[in-house]
N, C-alpha and C positions, 0 to 999 in steps of 0.2 A: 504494500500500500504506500500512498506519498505521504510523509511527512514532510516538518521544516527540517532543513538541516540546522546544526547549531557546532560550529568549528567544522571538527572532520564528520561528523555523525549525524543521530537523529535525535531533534530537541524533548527528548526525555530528563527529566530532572526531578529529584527529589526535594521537597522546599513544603513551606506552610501555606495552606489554601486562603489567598490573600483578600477573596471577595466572598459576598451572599453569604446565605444562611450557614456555612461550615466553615464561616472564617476563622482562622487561627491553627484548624487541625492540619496534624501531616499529611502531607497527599504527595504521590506520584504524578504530575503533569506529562502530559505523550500529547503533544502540539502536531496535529492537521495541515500540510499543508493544503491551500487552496478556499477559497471562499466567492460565493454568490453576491455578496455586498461589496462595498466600497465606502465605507465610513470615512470622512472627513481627517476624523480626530482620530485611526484607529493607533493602535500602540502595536499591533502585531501586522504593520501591513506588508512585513519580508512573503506574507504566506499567501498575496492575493497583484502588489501593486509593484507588478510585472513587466518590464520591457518592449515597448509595444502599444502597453493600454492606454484609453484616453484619460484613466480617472483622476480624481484631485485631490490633494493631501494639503492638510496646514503644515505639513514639511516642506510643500514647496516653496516658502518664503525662504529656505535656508540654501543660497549658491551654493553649498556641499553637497545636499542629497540631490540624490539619483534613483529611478528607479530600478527594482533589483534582476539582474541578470536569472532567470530559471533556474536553472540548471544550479545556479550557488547557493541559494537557498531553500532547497528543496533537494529529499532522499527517497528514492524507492527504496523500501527493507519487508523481505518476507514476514509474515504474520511472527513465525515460530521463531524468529530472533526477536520479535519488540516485546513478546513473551517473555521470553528469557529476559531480557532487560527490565522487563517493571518487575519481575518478580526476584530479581537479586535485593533488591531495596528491604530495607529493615520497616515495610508499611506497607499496607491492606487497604486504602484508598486511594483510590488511582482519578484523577481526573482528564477525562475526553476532551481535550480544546482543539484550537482553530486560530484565526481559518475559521470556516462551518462543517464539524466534525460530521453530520449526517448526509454530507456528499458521499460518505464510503461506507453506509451501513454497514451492507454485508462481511464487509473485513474488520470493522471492528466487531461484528459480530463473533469470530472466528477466532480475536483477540479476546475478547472477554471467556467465551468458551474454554479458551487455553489456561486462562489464568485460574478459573474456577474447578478447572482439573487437578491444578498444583495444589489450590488449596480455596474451597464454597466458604472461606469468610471475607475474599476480595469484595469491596464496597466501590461500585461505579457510578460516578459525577458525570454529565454530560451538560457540555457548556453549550447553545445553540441560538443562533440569532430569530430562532422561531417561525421562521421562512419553509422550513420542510418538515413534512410530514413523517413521522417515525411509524417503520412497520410495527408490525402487532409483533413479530419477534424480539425486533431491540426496545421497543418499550417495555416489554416483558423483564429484559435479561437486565435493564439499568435500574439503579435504586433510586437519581436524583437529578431530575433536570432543574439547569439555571440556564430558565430561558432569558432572554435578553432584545427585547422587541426594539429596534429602535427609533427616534423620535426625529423631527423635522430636524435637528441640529447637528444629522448625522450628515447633512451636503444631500440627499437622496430624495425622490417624488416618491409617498404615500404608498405606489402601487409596485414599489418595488421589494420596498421595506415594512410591507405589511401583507399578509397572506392570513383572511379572516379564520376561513374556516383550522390553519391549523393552530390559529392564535385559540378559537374554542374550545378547542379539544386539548389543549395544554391547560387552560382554565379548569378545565369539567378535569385535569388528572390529580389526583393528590400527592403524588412526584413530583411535582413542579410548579418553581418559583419563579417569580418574576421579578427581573433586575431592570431597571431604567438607568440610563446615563441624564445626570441633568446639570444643568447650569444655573439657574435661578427662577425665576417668577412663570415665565413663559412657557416652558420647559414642564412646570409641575402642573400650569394651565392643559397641558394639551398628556399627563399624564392620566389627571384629573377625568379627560373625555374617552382616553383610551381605554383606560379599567371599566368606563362605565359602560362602554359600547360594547365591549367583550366581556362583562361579566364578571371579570375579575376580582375577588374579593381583596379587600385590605389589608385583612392576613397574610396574603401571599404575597406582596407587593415588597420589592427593597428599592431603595432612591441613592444613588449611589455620585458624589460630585466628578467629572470631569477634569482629568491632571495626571500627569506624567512629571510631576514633582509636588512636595509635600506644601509650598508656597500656592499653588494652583488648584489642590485638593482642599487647602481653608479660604482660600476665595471662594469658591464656587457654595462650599459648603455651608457658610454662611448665610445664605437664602435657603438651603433646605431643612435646616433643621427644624423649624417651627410648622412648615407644613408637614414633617413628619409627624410630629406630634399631636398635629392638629387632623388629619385626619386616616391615622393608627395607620402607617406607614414603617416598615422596619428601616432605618437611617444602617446606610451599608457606607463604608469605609475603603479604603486600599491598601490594606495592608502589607503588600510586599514593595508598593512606592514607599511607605514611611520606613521600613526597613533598609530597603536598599535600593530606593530610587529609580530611573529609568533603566532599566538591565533585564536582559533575556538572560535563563534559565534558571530565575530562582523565583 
């Protein structure tokens, strides 16, 4: 299957689960390459904003970046080596990122299966922009979707970054949470419209501030905390930026 590369290899990495409802635990991360979106602000665009495409980054302001050549950030690795790789790790929660990890179902299907061979008390997180449909089998075999719908302030038109019916059927699963990226007033207006159009209970909902440093994560976060409170909203943090800032693999 493709993953991102990360050095010589594949971006596997053992580290604390920095967002949503299992923030703080240990978790195994095994990063997707490849994705359906094109977020604005994404912080993992080695795995989508490719050589070639037309899309748009707020990296573009930076004369240094470039868009990434294929083939350098990205690895094909048979199922039964990324196997063996998560399951060396001294930890039993693995999380499925991206990229949009449900581009490859059936392989991480194959991967999950492997791991639960080694040993049925692996716990699987699947991280998903919400955009695709999961079969009846990989919704079955995963314990925890952090879905992640995204909102006008992702650069993207409504109809690309929003797909109703599978935003429903993530609502109606008791698996899965719902992460927003936000920035302030605007942002939680139009989260406000989204939970209510889809159903979405309160409960399930995390408001998370927008930042790839810890300066930009209390900007933002500043206008969210009261409408967390205010209408029973879980306030989600970034915890592997306030530890170690903008950096791949941890």
């Amino acid at each position: 299957m493709l993953l991102a590369r990360l050095n010589d290899g594949p971006e596997i990495f053992f580290t604390l689960q920095g967002e949503g409802v299992s923030a703080g635990l240990s978790a195994i991360f095994v990063r997707a390459a490849l994705c359906n979106l094109h977020c604005r602000w994404c912080d993992t665009d080695h795995t989508w904003n490719f050589e070639g495409t037309p899309w748009q980054h707020d990296k573009d302001a930076d004369p240094a970046y470039r868009k990434y050549r294929k083939a350098d950030v990205t690895i094909e690795i048979p199922v039964g080596e990324i196997v063996s790789h998560v399951a060396s790790f001294p930890c039993r929660r693995v999380v499925l990122t991206g990229g949009e990890p449900l581009l490859q179902q059936e392989a991480w299907l194959e991967v999950i299966t492997g791991l639960r061979a080694i040993d049925p008390a692996f716990v699987l997180e699947v991280e998903t922009n919400g955009t695709k449909m999961p079969t009846p089998e990989f919704r079955s075999a995963v314990n925890q979707f952090n879905v992640s719908p995204k909102l006008g302030n992702s650069g993207m038109e409504a109809r690309l970054r929003t797909v109703p019916a599978v935003i429903s059927s993530f609502a109606e699963d008791p698996k899965a949470w719902f992460k927003f990226v936000a920035r302030g007033p605007d942002d939680v207006a139009e989260i406000l419209a989204f939970t209510a159009e889809h159903n979405i209970p309160a409960g399930k909902v995390l408001v998370m501030p927008e930042g790839r440093s810890s300066a930009e994560l209390d900007h933002h976060a500043a206008a969210l905390t009261a409408p967390c409170m205010l209408h029973g909203w879980r306030f989600c943090d970034r915890l592997h930026v306030r530890l170690w800032g903008d950096k791949r693999g941890v």
